[in-house]
C-alpha positions in Angstrom: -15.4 -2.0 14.1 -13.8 -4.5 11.7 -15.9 -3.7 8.8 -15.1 0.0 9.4 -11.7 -0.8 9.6 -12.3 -2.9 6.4 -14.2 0.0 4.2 -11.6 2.5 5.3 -8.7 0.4 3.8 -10.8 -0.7 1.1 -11.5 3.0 0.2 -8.0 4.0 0.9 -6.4 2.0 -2.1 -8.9 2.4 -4.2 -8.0 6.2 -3.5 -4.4 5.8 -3.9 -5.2 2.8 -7.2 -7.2 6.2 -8.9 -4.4 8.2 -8.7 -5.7 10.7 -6.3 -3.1 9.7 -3.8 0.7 10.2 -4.4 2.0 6.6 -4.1 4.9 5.6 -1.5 8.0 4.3 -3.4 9.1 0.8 -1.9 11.8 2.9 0.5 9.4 5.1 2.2 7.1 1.8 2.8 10.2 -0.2 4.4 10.8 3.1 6.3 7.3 3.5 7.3 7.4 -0.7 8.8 10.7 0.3 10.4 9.1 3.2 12.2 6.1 0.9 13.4 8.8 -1.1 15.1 10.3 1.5 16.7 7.2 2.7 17.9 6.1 -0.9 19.5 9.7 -1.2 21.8 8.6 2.5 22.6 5.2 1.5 23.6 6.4 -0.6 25.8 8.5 2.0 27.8 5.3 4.1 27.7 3.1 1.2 29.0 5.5 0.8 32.2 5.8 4.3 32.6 1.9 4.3 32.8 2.0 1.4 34.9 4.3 2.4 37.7 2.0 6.4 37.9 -0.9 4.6 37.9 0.5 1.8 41.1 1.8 5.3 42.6 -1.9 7.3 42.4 -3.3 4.2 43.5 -1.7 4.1 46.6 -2.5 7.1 48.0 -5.9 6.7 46.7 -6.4 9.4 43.9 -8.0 7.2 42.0 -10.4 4.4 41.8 -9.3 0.5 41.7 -12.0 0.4 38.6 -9.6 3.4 36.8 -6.6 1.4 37.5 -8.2 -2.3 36.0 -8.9 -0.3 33.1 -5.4 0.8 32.6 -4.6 -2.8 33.1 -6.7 -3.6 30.9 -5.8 -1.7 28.1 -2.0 -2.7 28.9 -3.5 -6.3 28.3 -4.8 -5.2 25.1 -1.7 -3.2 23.9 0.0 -6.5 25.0 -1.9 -8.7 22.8 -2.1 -7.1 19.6 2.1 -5.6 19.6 3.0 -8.9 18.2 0.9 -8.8 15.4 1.7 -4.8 14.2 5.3 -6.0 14.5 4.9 -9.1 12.2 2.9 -7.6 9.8 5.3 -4.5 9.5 8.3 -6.8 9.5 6.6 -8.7 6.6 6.0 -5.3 5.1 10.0 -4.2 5.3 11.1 -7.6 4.1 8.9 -7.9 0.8 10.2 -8.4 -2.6 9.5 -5.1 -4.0 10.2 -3.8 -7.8 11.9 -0.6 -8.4 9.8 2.0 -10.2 6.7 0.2 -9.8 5.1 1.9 -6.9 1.4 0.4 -7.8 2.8 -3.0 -7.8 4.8 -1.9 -4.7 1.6 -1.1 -2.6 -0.1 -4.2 -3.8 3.2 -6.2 -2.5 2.9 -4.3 0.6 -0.3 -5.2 1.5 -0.1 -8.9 0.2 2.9 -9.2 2.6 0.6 -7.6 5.4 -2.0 -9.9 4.9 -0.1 -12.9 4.9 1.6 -12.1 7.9 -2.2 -10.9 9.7 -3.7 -14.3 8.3 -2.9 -16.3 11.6 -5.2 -13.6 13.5 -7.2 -11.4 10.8 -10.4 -13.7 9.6 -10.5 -11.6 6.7 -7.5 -12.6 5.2 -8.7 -15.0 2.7 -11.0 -12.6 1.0 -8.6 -9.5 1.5 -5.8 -11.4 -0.9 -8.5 -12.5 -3.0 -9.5 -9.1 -3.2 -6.0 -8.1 -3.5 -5.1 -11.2 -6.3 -7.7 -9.9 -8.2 -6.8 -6.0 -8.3 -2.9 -7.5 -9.7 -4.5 -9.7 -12.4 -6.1 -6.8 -13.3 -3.6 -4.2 -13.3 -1.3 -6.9 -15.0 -3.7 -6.8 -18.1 -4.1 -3.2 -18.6 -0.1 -2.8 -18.3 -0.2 -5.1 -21.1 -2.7 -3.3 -23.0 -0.5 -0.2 -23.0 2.2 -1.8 -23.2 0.8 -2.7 -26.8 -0.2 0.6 -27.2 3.1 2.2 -26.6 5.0 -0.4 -28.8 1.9 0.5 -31.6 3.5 4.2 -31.2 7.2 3.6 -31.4 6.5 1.9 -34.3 5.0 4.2 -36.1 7.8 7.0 -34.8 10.5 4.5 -35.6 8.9 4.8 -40.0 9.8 8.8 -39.6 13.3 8.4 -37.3 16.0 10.0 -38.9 13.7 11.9 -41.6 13.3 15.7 -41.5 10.2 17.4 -40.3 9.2 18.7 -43.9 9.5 15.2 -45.1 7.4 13.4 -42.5 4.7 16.3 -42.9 5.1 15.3 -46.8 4.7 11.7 -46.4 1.9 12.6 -43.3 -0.1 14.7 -45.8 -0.1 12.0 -49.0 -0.7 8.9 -46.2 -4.1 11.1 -45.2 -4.6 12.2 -48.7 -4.6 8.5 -49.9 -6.8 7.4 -47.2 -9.0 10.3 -47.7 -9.2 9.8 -51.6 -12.0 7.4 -51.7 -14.3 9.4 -49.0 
């Protein structure tokens, strides 16, 4: 279940990294860790809700003592793993997250997640590593177009200010000297 849990998120963002996902902005991802907070104090109210029907059924015997341990069970289970969806969406709400940059948003997002998961998740280590790596990355093709865009506004910025039949003049005799020799 892990490593399906694992390949699903893994194939999720590289999904969203390729673009065919629209991206959340850093406000709909605090939104979305606020909501998971809300719904864990509302889980609760449904848990003793569930709890006090299933007490009730028991009594007058509508249902087996096996059906009820398994509701206790899964209580148990709900129980155990609350505290961890809260702290990780907590972490998620409270990252330092850069406006405009909704790649480097989602990467923050999940860094925060998995730092706050690490006490519980074993595959924390290699999930930031993963995660590390996918930055480092993205940090060097930002600055390869960033080169590429300061390439182009330099060249713009030799024809600013200059009519459009003067830059097709000077256009034309840069290809025609470049051209000459061939």
């Amino acid at each position: 279940m892990k490593s399906f849990i694992m390949m699903v998120t893994i194939c999720l963002m590289l999904t969203i990294g390729s673009g065919c996902l629209p991206l959340l902005d850093s406000t709909q991802i605090q939104a979305l860790a606020e909501k998971t907070t809300l719904l864990s104090d509302k889980m609760d109210n449904y848990q003793a809700v569930m709890s006090d029907v299933v007490d009730l059924i028991e009594a007058d015997k509508l249902i087996s003592e096996e059906f009820a341990d398994e509701v206790d069970k899964i209580n148990e289970e709900i129980d155990r793993v609350q505290p961890q969806m809260v702290a990780v969406a907590e972490a998620i709400k409270n990252a330092d997250y850069i406006s405009g940059d909704d790649v480097a948003n989602a990467i923050k997002a999940a860094k925060a997640g998995t730092v706050a998961s690490a006490v519980w998740n074993p595959y924390a280590t290699p999930i930031m590593l993963g995660l590390s790596l996918l930055e480092y990355i993205l940090i060097l093709l930002w600055k390869k177009e960033k080169k590429k865009l300061a390439k182009t506004n330099e060249g713009i910025s030799k024809f600013e200010g200059v009519s459009e039949p003067e830059i097709a003049s000077k256009l034309h005799d840069i290809v025609k000297a470049k051209t000459a020799n061939i």
